[in-house]
C-alpha positions as CSV (number, residue, x, y, z in Angstrom):
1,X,-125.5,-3.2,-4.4
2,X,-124.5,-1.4,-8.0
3,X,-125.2,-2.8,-11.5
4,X,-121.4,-4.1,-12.7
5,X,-122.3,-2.9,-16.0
6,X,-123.7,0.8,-15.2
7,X,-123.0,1.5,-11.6
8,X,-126.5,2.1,-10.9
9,X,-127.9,1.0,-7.4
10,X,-129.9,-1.4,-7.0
11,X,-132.5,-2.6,-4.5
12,X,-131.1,-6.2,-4.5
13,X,-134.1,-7.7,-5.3
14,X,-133.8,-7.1,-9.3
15,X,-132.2,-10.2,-11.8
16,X,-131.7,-7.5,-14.5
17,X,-130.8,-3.5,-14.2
18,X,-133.7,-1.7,-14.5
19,X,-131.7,1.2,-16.2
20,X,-129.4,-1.0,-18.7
21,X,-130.3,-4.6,-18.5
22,X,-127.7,-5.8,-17.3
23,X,-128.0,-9.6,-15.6
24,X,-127.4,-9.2,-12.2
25,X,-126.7,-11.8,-9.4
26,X,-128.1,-12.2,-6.3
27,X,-125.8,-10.7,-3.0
28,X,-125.1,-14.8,-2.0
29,X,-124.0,-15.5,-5.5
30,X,-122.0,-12.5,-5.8
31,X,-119.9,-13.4,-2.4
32,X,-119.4,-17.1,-3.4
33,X,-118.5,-15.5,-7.0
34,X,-115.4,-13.2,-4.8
35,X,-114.3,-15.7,-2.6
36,X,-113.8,-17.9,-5.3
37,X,-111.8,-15.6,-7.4
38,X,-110.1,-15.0,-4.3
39,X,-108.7,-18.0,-3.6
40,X,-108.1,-18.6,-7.1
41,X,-105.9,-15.5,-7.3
42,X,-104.1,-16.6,-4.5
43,X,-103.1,-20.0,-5.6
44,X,-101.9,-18.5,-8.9
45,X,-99.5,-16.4,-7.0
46,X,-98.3,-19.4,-4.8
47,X,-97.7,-21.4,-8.2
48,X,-96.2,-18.3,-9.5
49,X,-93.2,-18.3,-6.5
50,X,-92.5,-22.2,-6.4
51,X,-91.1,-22.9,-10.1
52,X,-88.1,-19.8,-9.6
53,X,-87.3,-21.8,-6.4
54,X,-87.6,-24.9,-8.2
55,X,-84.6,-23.8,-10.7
56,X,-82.3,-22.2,-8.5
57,X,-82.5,-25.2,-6.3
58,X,-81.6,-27.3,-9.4
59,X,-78.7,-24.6,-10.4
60,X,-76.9,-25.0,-6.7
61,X,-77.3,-28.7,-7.2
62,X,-75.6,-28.8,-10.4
63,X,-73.1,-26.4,-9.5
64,X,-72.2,-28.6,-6.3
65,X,-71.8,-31.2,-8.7
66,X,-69.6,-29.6,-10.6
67,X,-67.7,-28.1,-7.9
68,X,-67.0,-31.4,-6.8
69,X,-66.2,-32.8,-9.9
70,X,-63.5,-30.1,-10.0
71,X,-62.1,-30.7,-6.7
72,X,-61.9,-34.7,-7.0
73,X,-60.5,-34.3,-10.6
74,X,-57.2,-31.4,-8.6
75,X,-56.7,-34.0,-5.6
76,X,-56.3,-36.5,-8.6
77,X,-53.7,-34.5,-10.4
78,X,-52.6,-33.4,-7.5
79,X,-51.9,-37.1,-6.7
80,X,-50.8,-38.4,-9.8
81,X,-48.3,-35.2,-9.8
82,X,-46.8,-36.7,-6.4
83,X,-46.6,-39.8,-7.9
84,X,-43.9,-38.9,-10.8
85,X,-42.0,-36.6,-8.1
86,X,-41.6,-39.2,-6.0
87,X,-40.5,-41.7,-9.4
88,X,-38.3,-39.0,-10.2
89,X,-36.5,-39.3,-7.1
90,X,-36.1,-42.7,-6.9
91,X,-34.4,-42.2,-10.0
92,X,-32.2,-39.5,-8.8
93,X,-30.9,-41.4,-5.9
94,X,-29.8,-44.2,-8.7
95,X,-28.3,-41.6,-10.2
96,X,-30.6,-42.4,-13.6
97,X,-30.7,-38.4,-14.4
98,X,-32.6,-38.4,-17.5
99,X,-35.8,-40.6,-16.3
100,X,-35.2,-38.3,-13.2
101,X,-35.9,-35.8,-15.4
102,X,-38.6,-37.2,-17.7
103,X,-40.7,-37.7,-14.5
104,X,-40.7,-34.2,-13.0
105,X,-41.7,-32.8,-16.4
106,X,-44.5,-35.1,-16.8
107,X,-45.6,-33.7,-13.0
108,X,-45.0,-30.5,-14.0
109,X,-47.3,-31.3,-17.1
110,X,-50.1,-32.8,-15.1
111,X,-50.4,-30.3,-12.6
112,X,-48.6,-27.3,-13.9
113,X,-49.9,-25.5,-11.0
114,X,-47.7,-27.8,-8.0
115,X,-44.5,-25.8,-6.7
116,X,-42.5,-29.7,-5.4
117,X,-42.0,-30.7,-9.2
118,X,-40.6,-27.3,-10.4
119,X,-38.1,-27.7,-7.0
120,X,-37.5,-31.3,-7.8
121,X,-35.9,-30.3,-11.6
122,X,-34.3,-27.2,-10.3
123,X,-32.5,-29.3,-7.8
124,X,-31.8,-32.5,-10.7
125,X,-30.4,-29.8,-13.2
126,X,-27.9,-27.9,-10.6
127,X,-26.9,-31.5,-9.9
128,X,-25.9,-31.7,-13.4
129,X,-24.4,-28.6,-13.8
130,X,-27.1,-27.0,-16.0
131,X,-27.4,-23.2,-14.5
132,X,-29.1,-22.2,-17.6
133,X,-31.9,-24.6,-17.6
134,X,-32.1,-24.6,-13.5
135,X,-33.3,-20.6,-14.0
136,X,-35.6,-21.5,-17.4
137,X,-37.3,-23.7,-14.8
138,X,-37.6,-20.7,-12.1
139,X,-39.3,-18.5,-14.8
140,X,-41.6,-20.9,-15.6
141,X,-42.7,-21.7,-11.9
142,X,-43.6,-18.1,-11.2
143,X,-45.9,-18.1,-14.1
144,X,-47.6,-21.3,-13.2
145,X,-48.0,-21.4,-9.4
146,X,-50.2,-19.9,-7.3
147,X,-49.8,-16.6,-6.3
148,X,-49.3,-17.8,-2.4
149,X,-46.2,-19.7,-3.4
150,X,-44.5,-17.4,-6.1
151,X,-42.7,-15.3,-3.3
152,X,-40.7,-18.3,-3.2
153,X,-39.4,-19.1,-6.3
154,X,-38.8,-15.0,-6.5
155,X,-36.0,-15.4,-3.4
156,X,-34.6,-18.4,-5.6
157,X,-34.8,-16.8,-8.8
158,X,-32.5,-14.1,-7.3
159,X,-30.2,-16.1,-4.9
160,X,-29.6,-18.6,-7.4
161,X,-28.6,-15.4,-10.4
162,X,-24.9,-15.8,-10.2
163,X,-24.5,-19.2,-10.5
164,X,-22.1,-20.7,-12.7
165,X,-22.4,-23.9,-15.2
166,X,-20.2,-26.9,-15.1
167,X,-18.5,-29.4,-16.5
168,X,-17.4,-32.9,-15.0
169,X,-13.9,-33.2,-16.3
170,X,-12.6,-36.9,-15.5
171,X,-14.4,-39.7,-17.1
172,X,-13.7,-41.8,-14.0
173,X,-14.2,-40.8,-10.2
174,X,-12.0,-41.7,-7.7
175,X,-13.0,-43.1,-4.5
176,X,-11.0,-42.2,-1.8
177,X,-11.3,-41.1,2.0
178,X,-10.4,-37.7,1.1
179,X,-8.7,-35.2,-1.3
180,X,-7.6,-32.2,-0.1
181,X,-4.8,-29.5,0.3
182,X,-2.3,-29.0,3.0
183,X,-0.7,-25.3,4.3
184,X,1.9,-23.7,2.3
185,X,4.8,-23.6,4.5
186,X,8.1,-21.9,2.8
187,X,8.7,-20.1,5.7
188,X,12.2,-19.0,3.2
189,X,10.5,-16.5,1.1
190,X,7.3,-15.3,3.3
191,X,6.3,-14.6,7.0
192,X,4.0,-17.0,8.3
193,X,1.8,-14.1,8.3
194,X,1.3,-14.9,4.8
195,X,0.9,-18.6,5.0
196,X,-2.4,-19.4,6.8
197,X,-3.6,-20.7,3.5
198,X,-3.4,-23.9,1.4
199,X,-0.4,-25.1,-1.1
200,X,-2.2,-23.7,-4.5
201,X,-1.3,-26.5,-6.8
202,X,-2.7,-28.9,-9.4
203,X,-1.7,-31.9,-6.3
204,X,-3.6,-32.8,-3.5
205,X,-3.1,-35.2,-1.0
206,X,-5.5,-38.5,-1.3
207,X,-6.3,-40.4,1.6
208,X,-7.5,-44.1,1.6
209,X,-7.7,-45.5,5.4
210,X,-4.7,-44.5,6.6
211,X,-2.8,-44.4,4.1
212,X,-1.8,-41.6,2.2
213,X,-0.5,-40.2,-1.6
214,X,-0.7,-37.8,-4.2
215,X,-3.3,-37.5,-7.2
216,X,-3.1,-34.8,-9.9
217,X,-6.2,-32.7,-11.2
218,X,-6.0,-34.7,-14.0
219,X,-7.1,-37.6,-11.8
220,X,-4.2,-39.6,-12.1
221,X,-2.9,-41.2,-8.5
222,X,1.0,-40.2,-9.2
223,X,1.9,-41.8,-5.6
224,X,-0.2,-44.4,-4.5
225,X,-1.8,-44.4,-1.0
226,X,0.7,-46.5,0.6
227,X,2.3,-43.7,3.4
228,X,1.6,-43.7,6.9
229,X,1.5,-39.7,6.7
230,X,1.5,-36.7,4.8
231,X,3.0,-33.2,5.5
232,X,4.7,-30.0,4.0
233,X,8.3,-29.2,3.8
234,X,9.7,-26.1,2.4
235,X,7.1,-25.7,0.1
236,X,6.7,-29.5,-0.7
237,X,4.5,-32.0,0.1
238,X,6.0,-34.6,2.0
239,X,4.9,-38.2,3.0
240,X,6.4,-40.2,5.3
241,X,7.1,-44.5,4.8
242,X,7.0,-46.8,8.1
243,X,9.5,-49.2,5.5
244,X,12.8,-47.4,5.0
245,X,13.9,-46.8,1.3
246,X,18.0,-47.5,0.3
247,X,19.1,-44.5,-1.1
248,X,22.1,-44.7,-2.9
249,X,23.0,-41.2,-3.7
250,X,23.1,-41.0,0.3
251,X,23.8,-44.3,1.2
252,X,21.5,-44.3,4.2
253,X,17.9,-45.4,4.8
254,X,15.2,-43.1,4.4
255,X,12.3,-42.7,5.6
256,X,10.8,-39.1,4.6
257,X,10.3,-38.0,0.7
258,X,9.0,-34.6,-0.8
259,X,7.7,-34.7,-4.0
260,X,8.5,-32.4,-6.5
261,X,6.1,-30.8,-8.5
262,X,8.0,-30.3,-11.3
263,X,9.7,-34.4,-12.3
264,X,6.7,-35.6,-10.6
265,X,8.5,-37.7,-8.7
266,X,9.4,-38.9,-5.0
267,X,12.6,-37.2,-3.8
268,X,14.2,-38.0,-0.6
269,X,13.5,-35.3,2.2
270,X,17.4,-34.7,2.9
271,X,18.0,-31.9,0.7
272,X,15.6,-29.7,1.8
273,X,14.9,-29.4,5.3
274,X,15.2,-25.5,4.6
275,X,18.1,-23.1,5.9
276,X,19.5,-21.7,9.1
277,X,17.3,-19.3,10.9
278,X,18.8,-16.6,8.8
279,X,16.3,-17.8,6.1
280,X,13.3,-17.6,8.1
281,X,10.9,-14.5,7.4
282,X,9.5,-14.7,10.9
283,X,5.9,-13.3,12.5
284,X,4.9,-9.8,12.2
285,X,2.6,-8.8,15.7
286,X,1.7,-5.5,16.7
287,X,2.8,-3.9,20.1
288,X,3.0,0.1,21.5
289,X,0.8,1.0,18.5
290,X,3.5,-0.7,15.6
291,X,4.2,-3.3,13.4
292,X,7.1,-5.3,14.7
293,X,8.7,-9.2,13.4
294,X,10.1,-11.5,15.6
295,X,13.0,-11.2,13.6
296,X,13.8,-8.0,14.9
297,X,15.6,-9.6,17.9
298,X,18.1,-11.3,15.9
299,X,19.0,-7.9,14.2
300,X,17.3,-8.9,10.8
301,X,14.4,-6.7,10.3
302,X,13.3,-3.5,11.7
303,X,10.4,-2.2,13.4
304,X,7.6,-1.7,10.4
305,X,9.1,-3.4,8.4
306,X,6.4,-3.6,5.9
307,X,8.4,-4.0,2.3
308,X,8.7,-7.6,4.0
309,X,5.3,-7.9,3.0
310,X,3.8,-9.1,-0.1
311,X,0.2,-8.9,0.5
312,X,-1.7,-6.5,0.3
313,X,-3.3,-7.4,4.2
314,X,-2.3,-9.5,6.5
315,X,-4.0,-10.7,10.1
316,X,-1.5,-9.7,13.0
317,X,-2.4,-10.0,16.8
318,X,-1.6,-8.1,19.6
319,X,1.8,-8.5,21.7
320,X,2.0,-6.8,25.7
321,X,5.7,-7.3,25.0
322,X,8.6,-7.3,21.8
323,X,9.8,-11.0,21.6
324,X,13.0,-11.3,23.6
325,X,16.0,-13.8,21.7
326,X,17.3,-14.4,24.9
327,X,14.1,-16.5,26.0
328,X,13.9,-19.8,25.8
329,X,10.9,-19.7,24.0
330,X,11.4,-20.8,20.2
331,X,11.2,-17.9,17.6
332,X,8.3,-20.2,16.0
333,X,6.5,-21.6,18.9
334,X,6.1,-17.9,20.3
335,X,3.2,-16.3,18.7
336,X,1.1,-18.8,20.3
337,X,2.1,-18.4,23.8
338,X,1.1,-14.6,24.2
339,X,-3.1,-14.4,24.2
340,X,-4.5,-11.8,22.1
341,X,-7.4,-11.3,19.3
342,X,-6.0,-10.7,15.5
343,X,-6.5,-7.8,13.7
344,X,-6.2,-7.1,9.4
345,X,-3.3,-4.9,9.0
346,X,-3.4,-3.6,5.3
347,X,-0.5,-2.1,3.1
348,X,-1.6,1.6,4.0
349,X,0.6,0.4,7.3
350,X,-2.1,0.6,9.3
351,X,-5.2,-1.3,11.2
352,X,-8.6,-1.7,9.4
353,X,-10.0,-4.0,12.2
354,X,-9.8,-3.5,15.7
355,X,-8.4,-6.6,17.4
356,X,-11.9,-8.6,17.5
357,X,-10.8,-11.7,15.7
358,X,-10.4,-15.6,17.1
359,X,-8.6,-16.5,13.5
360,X,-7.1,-14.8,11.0
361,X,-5.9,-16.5,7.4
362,X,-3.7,-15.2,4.9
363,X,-5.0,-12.9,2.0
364,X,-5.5,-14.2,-1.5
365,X,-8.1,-13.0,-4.3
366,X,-8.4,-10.4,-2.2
367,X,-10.0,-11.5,0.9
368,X,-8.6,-13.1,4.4
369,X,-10.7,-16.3,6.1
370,X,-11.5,-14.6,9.8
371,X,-13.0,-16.6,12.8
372,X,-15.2,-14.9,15.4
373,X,-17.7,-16.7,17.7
374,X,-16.6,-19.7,16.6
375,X,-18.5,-18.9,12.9
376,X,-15.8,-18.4,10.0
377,X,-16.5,-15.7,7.2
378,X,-14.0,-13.6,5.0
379,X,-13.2,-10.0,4.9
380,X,-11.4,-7.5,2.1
381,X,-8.6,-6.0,2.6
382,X,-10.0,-3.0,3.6
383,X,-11.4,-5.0,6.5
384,X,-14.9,-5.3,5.2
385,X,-17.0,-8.7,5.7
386,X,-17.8,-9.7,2.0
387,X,-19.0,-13.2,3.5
388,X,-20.6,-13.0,6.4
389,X,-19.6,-14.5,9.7
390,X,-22.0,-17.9,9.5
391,X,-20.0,-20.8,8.0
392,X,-18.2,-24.0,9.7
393,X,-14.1,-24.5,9.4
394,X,-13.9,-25.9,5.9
395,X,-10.7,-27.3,6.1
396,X,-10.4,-29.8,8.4
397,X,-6.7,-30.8,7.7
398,X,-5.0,-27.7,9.0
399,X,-1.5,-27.9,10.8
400,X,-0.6,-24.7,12.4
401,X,3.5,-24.1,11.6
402,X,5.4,-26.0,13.7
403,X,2.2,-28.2,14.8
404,X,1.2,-32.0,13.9
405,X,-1.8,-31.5,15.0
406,X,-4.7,-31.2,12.6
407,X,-7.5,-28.3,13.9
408,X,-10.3,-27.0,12.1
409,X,-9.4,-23.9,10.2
410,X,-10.9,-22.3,7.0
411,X,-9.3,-22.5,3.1
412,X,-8.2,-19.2,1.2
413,X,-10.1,-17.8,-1.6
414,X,-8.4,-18.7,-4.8
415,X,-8.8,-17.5,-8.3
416,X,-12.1,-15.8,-7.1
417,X,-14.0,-18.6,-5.4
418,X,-14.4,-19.9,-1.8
419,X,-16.0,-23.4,-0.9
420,X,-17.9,-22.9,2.6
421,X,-20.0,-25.5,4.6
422,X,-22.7,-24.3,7.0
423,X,-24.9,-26.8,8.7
424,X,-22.6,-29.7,7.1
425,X,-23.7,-28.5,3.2
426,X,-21.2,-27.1,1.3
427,X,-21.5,-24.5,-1.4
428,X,-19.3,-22.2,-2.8
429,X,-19.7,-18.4,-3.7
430,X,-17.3,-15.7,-5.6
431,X,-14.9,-13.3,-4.0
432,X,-17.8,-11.1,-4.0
433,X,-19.7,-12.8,-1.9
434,X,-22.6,-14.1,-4.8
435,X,-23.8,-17.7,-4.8
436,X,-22.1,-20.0,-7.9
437,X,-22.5,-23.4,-6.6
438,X,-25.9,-23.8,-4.2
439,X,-25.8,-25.4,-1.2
440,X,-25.9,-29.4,-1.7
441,X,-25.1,-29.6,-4.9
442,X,-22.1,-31.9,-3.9
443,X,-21.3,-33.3,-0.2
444,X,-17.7,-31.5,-0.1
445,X,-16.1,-28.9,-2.3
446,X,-12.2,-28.0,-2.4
447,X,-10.5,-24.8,-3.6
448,X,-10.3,-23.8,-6.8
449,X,-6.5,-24.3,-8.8
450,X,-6.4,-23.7,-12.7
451,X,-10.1,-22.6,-13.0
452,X,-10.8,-26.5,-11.6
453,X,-12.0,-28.1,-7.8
454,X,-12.0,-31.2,-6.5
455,X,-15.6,-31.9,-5.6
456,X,-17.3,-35.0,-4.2
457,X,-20.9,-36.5,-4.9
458,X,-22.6,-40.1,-4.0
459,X,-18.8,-41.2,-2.3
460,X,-17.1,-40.5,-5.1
461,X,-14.5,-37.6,-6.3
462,X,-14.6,-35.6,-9.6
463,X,-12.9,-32.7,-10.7
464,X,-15.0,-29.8,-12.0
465,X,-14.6,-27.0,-14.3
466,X,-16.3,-23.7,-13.8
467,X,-17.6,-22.2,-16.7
468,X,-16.5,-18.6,-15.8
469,X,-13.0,-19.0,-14.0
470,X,-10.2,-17.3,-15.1
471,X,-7.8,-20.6,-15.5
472,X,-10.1,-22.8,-17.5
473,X,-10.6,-19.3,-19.7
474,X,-6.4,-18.7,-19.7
475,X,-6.4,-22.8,-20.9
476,X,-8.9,-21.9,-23.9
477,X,-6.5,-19.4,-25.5
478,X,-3.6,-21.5,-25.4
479,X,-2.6,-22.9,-28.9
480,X,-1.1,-26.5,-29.6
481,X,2.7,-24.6,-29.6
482,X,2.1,-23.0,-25.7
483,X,2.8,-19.9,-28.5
484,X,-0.2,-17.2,-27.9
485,X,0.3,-13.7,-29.1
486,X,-2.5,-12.6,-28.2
487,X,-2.1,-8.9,-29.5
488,X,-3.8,-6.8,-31.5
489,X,-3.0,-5.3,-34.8
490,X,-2.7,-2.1,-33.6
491,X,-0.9,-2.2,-30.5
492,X,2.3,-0.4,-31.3
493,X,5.6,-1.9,-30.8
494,X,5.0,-4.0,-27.6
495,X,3.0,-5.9,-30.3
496,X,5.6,-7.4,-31.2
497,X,6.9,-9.3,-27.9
498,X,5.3,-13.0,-28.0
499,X,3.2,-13.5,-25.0
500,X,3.9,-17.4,-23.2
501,X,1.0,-18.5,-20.9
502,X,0.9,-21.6,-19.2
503,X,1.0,-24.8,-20.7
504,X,2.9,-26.4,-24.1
505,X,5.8,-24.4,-25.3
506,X,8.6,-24.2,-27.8
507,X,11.0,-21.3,-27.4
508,X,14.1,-20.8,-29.0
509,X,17.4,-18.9,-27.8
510,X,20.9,-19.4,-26.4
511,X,21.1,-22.1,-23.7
512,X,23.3,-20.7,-20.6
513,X,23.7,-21.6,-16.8
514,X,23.1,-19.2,-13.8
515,X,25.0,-18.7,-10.6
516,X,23.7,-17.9,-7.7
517,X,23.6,-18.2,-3.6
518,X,21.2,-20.1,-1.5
519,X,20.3,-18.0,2.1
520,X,22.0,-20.8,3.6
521,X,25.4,-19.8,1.8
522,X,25.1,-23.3,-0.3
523,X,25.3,-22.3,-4.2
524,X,23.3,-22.7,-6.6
525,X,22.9,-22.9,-10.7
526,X,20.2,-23.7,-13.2
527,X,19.8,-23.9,-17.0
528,X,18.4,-21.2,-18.6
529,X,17.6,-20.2,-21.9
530,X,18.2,-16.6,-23.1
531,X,15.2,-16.2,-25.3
532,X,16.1,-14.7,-29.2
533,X,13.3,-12.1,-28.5
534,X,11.9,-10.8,-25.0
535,X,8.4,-12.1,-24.3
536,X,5.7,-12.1,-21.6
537,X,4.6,-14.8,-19.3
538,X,1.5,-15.1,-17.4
539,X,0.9,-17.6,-15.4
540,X,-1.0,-18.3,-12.4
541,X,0.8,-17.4,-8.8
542,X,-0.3,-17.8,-5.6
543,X,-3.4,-18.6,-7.1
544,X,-3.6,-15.5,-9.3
545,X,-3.0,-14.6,-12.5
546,X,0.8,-13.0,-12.7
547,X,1.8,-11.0,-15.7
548,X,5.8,-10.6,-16.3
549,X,6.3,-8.4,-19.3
550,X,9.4,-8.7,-21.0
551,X,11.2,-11.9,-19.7
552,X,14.9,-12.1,-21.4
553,X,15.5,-15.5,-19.8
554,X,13.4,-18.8,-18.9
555,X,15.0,-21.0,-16.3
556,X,14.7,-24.8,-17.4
557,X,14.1,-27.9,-15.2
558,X,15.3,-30.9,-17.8
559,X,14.2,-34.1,-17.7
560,X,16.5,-35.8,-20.2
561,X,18.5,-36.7,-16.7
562,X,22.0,-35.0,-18.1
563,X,22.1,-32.3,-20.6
564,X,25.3,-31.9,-23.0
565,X,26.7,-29.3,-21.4
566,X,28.6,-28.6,-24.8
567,X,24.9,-26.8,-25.8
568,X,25.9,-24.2,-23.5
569,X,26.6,-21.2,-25.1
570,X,25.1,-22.7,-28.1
571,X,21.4,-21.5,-29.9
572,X,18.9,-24.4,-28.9
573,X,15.4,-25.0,-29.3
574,X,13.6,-25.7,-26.3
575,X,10.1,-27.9,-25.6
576,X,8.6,-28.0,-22.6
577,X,5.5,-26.7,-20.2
578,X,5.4,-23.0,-18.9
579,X,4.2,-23.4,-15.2
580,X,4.9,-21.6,-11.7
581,X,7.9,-22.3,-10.0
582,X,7.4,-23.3,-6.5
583,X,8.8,-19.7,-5.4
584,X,11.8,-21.4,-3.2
585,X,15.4,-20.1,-2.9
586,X,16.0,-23.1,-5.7
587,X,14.4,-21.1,-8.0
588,X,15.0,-17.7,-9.9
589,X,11.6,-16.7,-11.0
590,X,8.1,-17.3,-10.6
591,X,8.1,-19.5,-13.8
592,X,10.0,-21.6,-15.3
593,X,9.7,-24.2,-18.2
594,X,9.7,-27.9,-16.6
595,X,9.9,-31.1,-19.1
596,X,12.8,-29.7,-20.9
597,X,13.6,-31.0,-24.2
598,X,17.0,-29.3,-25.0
599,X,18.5,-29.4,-28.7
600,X,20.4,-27.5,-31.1
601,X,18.7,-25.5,-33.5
């Protein structure tokens, strides 16, 4: 035992240090004196561990709390989010756009972070036409959602790019059946080669039942619904009456009309049930590694004859023998009896395709409808597939020539578009294959005429106008007077040639009559007016635009129903619309002013 002052030892027996002084305690009191600081020690460590336990338990439980309060608060959002989507539709389906709209924003407000209402307004403002804000929408969803679901709105953001904006142009839709287009069939001036695609004209056929008429793109019904059927004829449309019609400059009943384009009016179908088989341009096929026409049998046209052409590619199948004239197969009725696959001929004069094709339609913008598979898709004229091979027939109206039998085929391209259905949802794309209308947006699309489609949504047709095509662009440029320059300063002398487009015009010049012969040997004449100054005319051909430079002389179509013929010879001014002609044997150009007002100037 040691003194706890001075360290000496001790004996044990001492109460004080015999060397300090020290008090010193006995050996039992100095054990129960350890022990008991000891234990005390001990429980100040345990007290020491409990409270930092204590906290954290108290941090976990808040945090939980918290966590939770979080997660009930989401699903809430999340909830009340679904909530205005699903207003929002309801809304859509009554066609109520702008509470439609107001809806799907407030979702998008109370949970900015949910993909369905940024798909929802997307969807409501292609419905409407609004590209621009459709892809403002885009933007803002790949800001907002999460990271997991932005991939998504990235593929939109660049399939949806090229669409276009549009407008709604008639103030009323039409219900009907159906509106569409039938098959161009002057068979006078091309080879049915060239006329596997639909009449390009501001008419359509409208269907109610069945019954059948004409409407305009301007939505007026110019012949009611009241035929038992509609057809082509020589480049017309024609409609046929179960109740005969007296016609007095005949004197016989009739039964069959074509309507002409150009008096807007209901002929009877006597006059122009098209000329002898010397008119016909017949079928080009290939056979022994050439280019051959039907036509060739009758001494017409010669092997290759491919300045009988006037596209730049047409499809052609593949013949094991030249048609014979001797057969009694008809000329028309013969490229259906051989078998064979079609091929895209081009104007190089040779194949670009092998012979892999089921269908093969008629070029225009550039591009021919092919079938293979039983999938429809269209290829360039250099034979490559611009849209691929995946769509349904879109045109479900087709009459191959000769045929009364409707089959499914596929519409041309026209003026840079193509309507296509896949899946029974239509769409439509540009000639170069990018998305401009996206799938749904309407329940059936038509072709594009005059930078406008017919186009049908909730039952009901409308016609819309595409913000970037070409005819609705030509129309914006065309003054009150049809008169548009449209030169610059500093062009030189062709400056000075007016340019016509189509539409409104007054022209003035010399008022004469032309001579000419019909295929058929039956003659011909039209007014014409020998313009004061030679001018160029576009307008739109075979759906595409046409520029003629220098035109010396107009042909007129009058509709004062018996011009003085003492203004011939004499200088008249002339009102009237610039338009196409339908490209018949009747007509001298591709244009022609119809409406004529005729008087002396």
């Amino acid at each position: 035992m040691f003194c706890p002052e001075c360290g000496k030892e001790l004996k044990g027996t001492e109460k004080y240090c015999p060397s300090c002084g020290h008090p010193v305690a006995s050996e039992e009191e100095a054990g129960r004196q350890t022990h008991l600081e000891n234990t005390e020690g001990h429980k100040k460590r345990k007290n020491k561990k409990k409270w930092p336990l204590i906290v954290t338990a108290l941090l976990i439980v808040s945090a939980a709390a918290a966590a939770g309060m979080l997660i009930l608060k989401d699903k809430y959002e999340k909830q009340q989010s679904g909530n205005y989507v699903a207003e929002g539709n309801k809304y859509l389906e009554e066609m109520d756009y702008e509470k439609a709209e107001d809806s799907y924003l407030e979702a998008i407000k109370i949970a900015p972070k949910e993909k369905e209402p940024y798909l929802a307004l997307v969807d409501l403002y292609l419905d409407e036409g609004e590209v621009k804000k459709a892809q403002e929408v885009i933007s803002q969803a790949q800001e907002k959602v999460p990271a997991s679901d932005r991939q998504e709105f990235t593929d939109i953001e660049e399939e949806y790019q090229d669409l276009e904006s549009y407008t709604e142009a008639l103030e009323e839709e039409i219900e009907a059946d159906d509106i569409y287009y039938l098959r161009y069939d002057n068979y006078m001036n091309y080879p049915e080669n060239e006329l596997e695609r639909q009449i390009f004209s501001s008419y359509a056929v409208v269907r109610n039942g069945d019954l059948y008429g004409i409407v305009k793109d301007s939505g007026e019904i110019v012949v009611d619904p009241e035929y038992s059927d509609a057809g082509t004829i020589a480049g017309y449309y024609s409609l046929h009456s179960e109740t005969p019609v007296y016609s007095e400059e005949y004197g016989i009943d009739v039964y069959d009309f074509y309507f002409d384009e150009m008096t807007g009016q209901l002929e009877p179908a006597i006059a122009v049930w098209g000329p002898d088989i010397g008119g016909y341009k017949g079928y080009f096929y290939y056979y022994n590694d050439g280019l051959h026409n039907v036509m060739e049998a009758f001494g017409q046209m010669s092997e290759g004859r491919t300045d009988m052409i006037s596209s730049d590619a047409i499809g052609v199948k593949q013949s094991d023998s030249l048609f014979d004239a001797s057969s009694a197969v008809d000329v028309v009725e013969w490229p259906d009896e051989f078998p064979g696959l079609y091929a895209v001929y081009n104007s190089s004069g040779s194949l670009v395709t092998d012979f892999i094709y089921e269908e093969c339609g008629s070029e225009s913008s550039g591009l021919l409808a092919v079938e293979k598979d039983g999938k429809w898709g269209y290829v360039n004229t250099q034979g490559k597939t611009v849209i691929p091979l995946e769509y349904e027939a879109s045109w479900q109206q087709y009459t191959a020539q000769g045929s009364e039998i409707e089959e499914p085929y596929c519409y041309a391209a026209s003026e840079g578009y193509v309507p296509l259905v896949k899946d029974g949802v239509w769409e439509m794309r540009n000639t170069d294959g990018k998305l401009v209308i996206a799938p749904g947006v309407f329940e059936e699309i038509r072709p594009v005429f005059n930078g406008k489609c017919w186009a049908k949504k909730a039952g009901k047709w409308n016609v819309i106008e595409l913000e970037n095509a070409r005819g609705t662009e030509a129309q914006d440029t065309v003054p009150e007077t049809g008169q548009n320059p449209a030169v610059s300063d500093d062009a030189g002398a062709e400056a000075e040639r007016p340019v016509y487009t189509e539409g409104p015009v007054e022209v003035t010049g010399v008022l004469d009559v032309v001579e000419w012969e019909h295929p058929n040997g039956s003659a011909l004449s039209a007014y014409v007016i020998l313009l004061d100054t030679p001018a160029d005319v576009e307008v739109t051909v075979e759906g595409s635009l046409t520029e003629v430079d220098g035109c010396e002389k107009i042909q007129l179509l009058n509709m004062e129903k018996g011009i003085d013929d003492s203004l011939v010879g004499k200088h008249v001014k002339v009102t009237g619309n610039l338009a196409q002609s339908p490209l018949t044997a009747y007509y001298l150009d591709a244009y022609l002013i119809w409406d004529a007002v005729v008087r002396e100037d």
